[in-house]
Structure formats: structure tokens, C-alpha cells
C-alpha positions as CSV (number, residue, x, y, z in Angstrom):
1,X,-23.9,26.6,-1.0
2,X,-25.2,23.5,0.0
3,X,-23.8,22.1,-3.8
4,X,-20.5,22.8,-2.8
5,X,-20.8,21.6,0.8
6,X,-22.1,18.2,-1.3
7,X,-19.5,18.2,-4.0
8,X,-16.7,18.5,-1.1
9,X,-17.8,15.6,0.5
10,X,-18.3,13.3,-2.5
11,X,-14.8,14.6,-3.3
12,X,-13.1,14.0,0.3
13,X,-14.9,10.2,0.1
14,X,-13.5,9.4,-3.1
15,X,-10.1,10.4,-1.9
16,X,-10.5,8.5,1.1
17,X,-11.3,5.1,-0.9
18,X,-8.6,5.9,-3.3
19,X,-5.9,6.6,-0.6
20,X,-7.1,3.0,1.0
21,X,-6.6,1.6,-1.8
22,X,-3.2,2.7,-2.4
23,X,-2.5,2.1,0.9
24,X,-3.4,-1.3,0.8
25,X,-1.7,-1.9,-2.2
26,X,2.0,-0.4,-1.0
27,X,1.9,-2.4,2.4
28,X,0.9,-5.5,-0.3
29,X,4.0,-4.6,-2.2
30,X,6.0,-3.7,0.5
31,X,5.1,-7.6,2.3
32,X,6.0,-9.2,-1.1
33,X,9.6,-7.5,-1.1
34,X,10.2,-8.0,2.3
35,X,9.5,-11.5,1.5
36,X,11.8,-12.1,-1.2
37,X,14.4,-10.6,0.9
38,X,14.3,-12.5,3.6
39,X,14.4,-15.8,1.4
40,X,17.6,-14.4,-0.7
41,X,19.3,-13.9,2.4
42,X,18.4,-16.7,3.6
43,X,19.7,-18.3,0.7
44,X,22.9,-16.3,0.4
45,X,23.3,-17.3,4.5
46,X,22.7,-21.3,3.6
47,X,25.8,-20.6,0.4
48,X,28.0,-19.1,2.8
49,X,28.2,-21.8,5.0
């Protein structure tokens, strides 16, 4: 019993990191595109005028 109780936490840890990770990663990816956005429209505004 205690194996399992060990092999569940190991396993819940691991997930944790990973969904940090990914976490990190998508609020990284979601930044960069918000980025670019802002300077196309700024761009576009700057066009239109």
C-alpha cells in the first residue's frame, strides 16, 4: 500500500512540473502574439492615416 501511496505522489509531482511548464510556455506564446498584434495594428493605424 504504501508503493502506491509513493507511486501516486511521484506521479501527481511530475504532473504538476509538467503542467507548469506548459503553462509557462502558453502565457509565453500567448505574450509573443499579443505582441505582434498590437504592433500590426499599430501599423495598420499609422497606414490609415
Amino acid at each position: 500500500m504504501a508503493i502506491v501511496a509513493l507511486v501516486v505522489a511521484s506521479l501527481a509531482l511530475v504532473l504538476s512540473l509538467a503542467a507548469r511548464h506548459y503553462v509557462r510556455l502558453a502565457t509565453s506564446r500567448y505574450q509573443q502574439a499579443t505582441r505582434i498584434y498590437h504592433q500590426v495594428s499599430a501599423a495598420q493605424r499609422a497606414r490609415r492615416r
